[in-house]
C-alpha positions as CSV (number, residue, x, y, z in Angstrom):
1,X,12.2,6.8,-39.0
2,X,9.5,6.5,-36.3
3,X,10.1,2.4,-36.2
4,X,13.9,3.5,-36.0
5,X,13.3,5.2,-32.9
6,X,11.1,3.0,-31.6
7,X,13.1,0.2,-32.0
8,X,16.5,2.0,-30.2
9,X,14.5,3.0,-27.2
10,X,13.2,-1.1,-26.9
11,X,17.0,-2.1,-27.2
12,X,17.7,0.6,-24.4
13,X,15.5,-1.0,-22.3
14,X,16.3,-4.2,-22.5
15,X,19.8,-2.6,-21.8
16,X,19.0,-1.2,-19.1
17,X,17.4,-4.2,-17.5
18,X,20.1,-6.4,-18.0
19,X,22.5,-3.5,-16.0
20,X,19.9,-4.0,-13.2
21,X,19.8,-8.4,-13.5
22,X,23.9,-7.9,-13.7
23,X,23.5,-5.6,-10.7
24,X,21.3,-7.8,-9.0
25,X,22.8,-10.8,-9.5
26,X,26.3,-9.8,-8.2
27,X,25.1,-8.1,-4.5
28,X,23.0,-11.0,-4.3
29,X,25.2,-13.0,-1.8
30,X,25.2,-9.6,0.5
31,X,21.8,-8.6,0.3
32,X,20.5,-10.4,3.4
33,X,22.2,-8.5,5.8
34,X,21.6,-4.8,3.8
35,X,17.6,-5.9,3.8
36,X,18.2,-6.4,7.3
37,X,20.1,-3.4,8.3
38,X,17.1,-1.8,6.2
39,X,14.1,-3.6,8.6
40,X,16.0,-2.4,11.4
41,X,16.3,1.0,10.2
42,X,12.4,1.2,9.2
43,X,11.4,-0.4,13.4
44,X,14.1,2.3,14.4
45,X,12.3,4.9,12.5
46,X,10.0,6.3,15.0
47,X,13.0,7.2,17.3
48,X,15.1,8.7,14.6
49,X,12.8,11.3,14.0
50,X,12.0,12.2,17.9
51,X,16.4,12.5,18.4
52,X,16.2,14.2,15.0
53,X,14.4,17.5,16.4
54,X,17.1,17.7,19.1
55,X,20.6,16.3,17.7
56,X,19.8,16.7,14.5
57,X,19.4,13.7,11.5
58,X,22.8,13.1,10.9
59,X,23.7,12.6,14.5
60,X,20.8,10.6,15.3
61,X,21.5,8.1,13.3
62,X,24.8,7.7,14.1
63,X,23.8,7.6,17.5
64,X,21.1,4.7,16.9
65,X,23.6,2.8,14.4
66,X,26.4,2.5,17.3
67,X,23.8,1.5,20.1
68,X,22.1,-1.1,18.1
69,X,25.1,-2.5,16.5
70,X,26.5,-2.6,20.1
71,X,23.5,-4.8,21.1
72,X,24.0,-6.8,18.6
73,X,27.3,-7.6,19.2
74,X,27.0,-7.4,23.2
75,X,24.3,-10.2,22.6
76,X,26.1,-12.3,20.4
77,X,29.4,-12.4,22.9
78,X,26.9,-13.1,26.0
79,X,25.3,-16.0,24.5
80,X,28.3,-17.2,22.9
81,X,30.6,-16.9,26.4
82,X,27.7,-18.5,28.3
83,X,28.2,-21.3,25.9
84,X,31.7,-21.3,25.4
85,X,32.1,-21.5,29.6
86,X,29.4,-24.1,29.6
87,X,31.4,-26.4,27.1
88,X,34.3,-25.7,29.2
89,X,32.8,-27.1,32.2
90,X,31.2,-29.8,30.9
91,X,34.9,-30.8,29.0
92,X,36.8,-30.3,32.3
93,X,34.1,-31.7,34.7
94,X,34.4,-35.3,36.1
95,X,31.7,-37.4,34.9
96,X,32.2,-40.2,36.8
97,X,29.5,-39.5,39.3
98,X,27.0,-38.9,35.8
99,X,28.1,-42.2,34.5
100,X,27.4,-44.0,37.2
101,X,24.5,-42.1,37.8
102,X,23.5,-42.7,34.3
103,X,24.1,-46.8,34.4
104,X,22.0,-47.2,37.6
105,X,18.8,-44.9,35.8
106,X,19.3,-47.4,32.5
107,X,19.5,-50.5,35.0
108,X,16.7,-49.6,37.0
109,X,15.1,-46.4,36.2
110,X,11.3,-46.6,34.6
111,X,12.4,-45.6,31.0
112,X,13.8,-48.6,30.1
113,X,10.7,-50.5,31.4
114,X,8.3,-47.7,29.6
115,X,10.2,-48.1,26.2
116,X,10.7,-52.0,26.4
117,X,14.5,-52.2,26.0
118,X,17.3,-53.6,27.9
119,X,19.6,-51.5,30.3
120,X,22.5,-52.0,27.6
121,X,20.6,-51.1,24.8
122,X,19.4,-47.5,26.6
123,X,23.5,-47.2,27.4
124,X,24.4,-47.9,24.0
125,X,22.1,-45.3,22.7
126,X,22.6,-42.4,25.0
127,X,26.4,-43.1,24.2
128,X,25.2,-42.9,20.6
129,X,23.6,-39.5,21.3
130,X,26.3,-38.1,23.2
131,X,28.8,-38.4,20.9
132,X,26.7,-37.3,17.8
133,X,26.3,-34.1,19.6
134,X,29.6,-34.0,20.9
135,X,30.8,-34.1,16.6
136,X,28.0,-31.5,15.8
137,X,29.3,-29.1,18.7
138,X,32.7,-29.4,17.3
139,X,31.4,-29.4,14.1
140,X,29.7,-25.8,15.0
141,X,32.7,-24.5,16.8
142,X,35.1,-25.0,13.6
143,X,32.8,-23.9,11.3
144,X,32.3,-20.2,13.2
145,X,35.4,-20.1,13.9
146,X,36.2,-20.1,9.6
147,X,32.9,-18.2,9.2
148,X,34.3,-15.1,11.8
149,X,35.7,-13.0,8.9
150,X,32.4,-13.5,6.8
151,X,30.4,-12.3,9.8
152,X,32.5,-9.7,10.1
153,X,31.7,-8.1,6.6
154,X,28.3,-8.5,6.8
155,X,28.0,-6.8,10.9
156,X,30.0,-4.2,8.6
157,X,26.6,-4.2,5.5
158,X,24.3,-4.4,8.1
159,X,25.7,-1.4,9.9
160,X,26.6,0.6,6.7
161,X,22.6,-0.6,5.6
162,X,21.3,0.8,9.3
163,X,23.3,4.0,9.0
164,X,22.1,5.3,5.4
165,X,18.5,4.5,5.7
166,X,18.4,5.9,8.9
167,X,20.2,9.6,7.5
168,X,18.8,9.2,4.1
169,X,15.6,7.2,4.2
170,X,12.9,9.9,3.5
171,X,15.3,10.5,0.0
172,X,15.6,7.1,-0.4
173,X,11.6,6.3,-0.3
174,X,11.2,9.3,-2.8
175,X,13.0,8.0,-5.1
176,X,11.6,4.7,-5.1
177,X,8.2,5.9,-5.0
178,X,9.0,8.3,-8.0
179,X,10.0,5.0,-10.0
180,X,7.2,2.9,-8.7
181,X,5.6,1.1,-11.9
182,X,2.3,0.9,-9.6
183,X,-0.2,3.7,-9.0
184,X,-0.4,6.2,-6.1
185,X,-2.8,4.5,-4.3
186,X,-0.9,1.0,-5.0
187,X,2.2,2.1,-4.1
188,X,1.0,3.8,-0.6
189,X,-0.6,0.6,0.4
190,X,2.5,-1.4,-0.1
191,X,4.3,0.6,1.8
192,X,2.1,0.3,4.6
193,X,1.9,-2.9,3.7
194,X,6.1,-3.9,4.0
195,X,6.1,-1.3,7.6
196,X,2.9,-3.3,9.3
197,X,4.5,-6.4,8.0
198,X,7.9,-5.5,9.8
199,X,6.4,-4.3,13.0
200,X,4.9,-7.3,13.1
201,X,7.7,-9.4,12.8
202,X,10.0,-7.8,15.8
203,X,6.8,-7.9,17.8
204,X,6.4,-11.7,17.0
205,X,9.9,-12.2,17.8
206,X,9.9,-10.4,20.9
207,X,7.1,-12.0,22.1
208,X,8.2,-15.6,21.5
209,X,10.9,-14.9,23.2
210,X,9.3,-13.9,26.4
211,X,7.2,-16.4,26.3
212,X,9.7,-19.4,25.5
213,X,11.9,-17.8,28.7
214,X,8.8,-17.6,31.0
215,X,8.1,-21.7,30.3
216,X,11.9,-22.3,30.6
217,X,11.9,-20.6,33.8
218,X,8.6,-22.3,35.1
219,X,9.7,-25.9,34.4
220,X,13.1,-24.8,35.7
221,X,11.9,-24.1,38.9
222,X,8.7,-26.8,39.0
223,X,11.8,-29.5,38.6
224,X,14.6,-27.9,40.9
225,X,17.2,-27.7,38.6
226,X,20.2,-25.3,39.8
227,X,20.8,-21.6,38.2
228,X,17.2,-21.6,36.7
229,X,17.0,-18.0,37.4
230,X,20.4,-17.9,35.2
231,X,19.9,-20.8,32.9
232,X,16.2,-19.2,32.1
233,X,17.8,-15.5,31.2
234,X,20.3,-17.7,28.3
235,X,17.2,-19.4,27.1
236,X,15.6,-16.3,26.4
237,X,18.2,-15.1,24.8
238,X,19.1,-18.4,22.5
239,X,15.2,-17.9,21.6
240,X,16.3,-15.1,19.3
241,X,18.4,-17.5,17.3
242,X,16.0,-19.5,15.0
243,X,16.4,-23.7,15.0
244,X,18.4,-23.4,18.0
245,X,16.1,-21.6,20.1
246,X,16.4,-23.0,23.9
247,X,17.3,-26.6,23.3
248,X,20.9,-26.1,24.6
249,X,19.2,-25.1,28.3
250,X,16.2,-27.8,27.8
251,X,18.3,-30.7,26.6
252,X,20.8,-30.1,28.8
253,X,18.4,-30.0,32.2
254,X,17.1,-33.4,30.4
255,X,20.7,-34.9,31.1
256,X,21.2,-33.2,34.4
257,X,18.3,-34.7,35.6
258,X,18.6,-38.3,34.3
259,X,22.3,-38.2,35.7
260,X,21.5,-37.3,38.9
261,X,18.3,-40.3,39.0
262,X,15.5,-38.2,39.1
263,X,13.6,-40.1,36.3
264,X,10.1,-38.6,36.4
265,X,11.8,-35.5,36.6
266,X,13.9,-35.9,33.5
267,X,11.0,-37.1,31.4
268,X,9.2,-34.1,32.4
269,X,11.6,-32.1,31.1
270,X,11.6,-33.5,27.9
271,X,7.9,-32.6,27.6
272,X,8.2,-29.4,28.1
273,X,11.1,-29.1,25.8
274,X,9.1,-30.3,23.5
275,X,6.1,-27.5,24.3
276,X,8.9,-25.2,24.6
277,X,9.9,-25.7,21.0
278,X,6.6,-25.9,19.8
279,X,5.9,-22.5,21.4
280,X,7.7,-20.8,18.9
281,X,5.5,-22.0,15.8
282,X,2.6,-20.7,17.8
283,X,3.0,-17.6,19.4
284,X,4.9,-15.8,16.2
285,X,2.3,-16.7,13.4
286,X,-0.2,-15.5,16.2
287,X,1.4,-12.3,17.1
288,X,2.7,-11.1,13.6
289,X,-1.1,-12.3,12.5
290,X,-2.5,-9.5,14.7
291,X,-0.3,-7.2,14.3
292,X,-2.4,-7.6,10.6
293,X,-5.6,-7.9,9.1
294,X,-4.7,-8.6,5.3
295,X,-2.7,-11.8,6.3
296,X,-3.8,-15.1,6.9
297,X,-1.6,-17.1,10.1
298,X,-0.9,-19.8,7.6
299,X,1.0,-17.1,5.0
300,X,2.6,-15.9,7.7
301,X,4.0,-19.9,9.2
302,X,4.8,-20.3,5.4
303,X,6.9,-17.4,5.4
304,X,8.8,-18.0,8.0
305,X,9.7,-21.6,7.2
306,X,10.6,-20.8,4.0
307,X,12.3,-17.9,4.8
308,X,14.6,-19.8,7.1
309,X,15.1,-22.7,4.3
310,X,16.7,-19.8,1.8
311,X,17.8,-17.4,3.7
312,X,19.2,-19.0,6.9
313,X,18.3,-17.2,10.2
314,X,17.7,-14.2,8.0
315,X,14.8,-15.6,6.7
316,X,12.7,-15.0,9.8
317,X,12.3,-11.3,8.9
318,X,13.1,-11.8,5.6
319,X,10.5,-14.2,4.7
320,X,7.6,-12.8,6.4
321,X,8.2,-9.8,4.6
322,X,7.9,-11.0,0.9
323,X,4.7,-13.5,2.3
324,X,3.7,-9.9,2.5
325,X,4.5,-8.6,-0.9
326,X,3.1,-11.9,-2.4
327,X,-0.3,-11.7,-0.8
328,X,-0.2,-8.0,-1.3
329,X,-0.1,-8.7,-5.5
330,X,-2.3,-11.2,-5.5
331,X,-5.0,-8.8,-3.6
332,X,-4.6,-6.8,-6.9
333,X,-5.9,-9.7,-9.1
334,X,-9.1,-9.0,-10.4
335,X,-11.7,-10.6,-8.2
336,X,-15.5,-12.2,-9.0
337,X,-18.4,-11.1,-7.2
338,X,-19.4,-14.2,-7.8
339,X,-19.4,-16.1,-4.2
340,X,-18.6,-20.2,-3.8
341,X,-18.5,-22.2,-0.9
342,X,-16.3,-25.5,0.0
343,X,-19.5,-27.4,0.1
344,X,-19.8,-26.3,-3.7
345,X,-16.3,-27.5,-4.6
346,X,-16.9,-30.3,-3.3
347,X,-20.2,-30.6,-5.2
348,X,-18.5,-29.7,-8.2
349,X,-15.9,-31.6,-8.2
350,X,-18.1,-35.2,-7.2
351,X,-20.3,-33.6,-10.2
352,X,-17.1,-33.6,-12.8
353,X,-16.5,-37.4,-12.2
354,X,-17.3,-39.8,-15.0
């Protein structure tokens, strides 16, 4: 009888965890923008509870959930009409003055004499350039235009995400503290754990982004290229967007220069382009590293990356985040008091060959 029973209640379980993998594998394709509607909510927490004591929980998080979600969307139609008027200008703009100013700094300009090529040669491969970035902008343009209804529904999630945990989030944590499978203390750290970890990550993000608008700006104004004031502003914002960052203002200053002959000046800006975009994989590992003292800068660049290669732009939060859970569990290995040195692996290993 007692094997009976004890066999019914193993078959329940494994019951019940394939209801969860079922679960789990079918809001798998929506998930990204629920955990992110989630991270907001958690950054956002601090001014829930201060509205809470005057307008009450249920309004304040309505209140929060409309003014972010307006951000969002106010940023997403600036930085998309700034681009959308730029391509317009560019298409409708006569580039016959560029052209020419473009042959005469392949002819005669110091590039071609620095990279040992012929005028024709330079020609042929700016044209190259030119019109591979000309198929990838169109290339871009369709595919958001066919994604718009997908973006839609998950604005919708992330909003719906934003909403609940803001109204319900104190139920939300009890009950998954409740069914933690991890002890009190275990379960406390983690938690602080996942909120330092997300603080971190909008801080790091803010950050970069300051700081890749501030260089824009600088080398903006050090070269004299028009509207840097303006053109600076965009870059900051395009900074948010992972991969794309401020290359659309940097590359295009690059061009605007080199059309208009001012060859030192061009290849200038291609440098700091370059530092520019580099900024990025400096300042963020830095920032969300001191924002925390149980993760290692390299955990935290390894996050990110790989957090962007599955998850898309997501992946900047989202992979920072479970960098954190992974170095959390392995902090609850058991550990040897035992202490060894790189010196000694080395040793060892030099020791172990026959």
């Amino acid at each position: 009888m007692t094997a009976s029973l004890q066999g019914s209640r193993d078959v329940a379980s494994w019951l019940r965890l394939g209801i969860l993998a079922a679960f789990a594998w079918m809001v798998a394709p929506i998930a990204t923008p629920v955990l992110l509607g989630i991270i907001t909510a958690v950054v956002l927490e601090p001014t829930r509870h201060r509205l809470s004591g005057r307008v009450g929980r249920r309004a304040a998080a309505t209140m929060l959930t409309v003014l972010f979600v307006l951000f969002v969307v106010g940023v997403i139609v600036v930085v998309g009409g700034r681009l959308a008027v730029g391509f317009d200008r560019l298409a409708s703009r006569d580039w016959q003055a560029t052209v020419e100013g473009l042959r005469t700094y392949s002819d005669d300009g110091a590039l071609p004499k620095l990279l040992g090529v012929g005028g024709g040669e330079l020609r042929a491969a700016a044209a190259d350039v030119f019109q591979s970035l000309a198929h990838g902008v169109a290339s871009m343009a369709g595919q958001a235009v066919m994604a718009l209804p997908g973006w839609i529904i998950s604005l919708f999630l992330y909003a719906a995400a934003l909403y609940f945990t803001l109204r319900d989030g104190e139920q939300m944590l009890g009950w998954a503290v409740a069914r933690s499978p991890f002890t009190d203390p275990d379960t406390r750290s983690l938690l602080s754990e996942l909120r330092t970890t997300i603080h971190g990550v909008v801080l790091g993000l803010f950050a970069t982004s300051l700081v890749q608008g501030a260089l824009t700006l600088a080398a903006l104004l050090v070269l004299d290229v028009p509207g840097a004031f303006a053109l600076a502003a965009i870059a900051t914002l395009l900074s948010f967007v992972p991969l794309l960052g401020t290359t659309p203002v940097t590359i295009g200053a690059v061009v605007y220069l080199a059309g208009t002959g001012h060859d030192g000046a061009a290849v200038a800006m291609a440098g700091a382009a370059i530092i520019i975009g580099l900024a990025d994989n400096v300042v963020r590992p830095f920032v969300q590293g001191s924002a925390t003292t149980t993760q290692h800068p390299l955990l935290i660049l390894v996050g990110i990356f790989g957090g962007m290669m599955v998850f898309g732009i997501a992946g900047v939060f989202l992979g920072p985040v479970l960098a954190a859970l992974a170095g959390w569990a392995t902090r609850k290995f058991p550990t040897r008091s035992a202490a060894m040195t790189m010196r000694d692996v080395a040793a060892t290993s030099v020791v172990s060959e026959p």
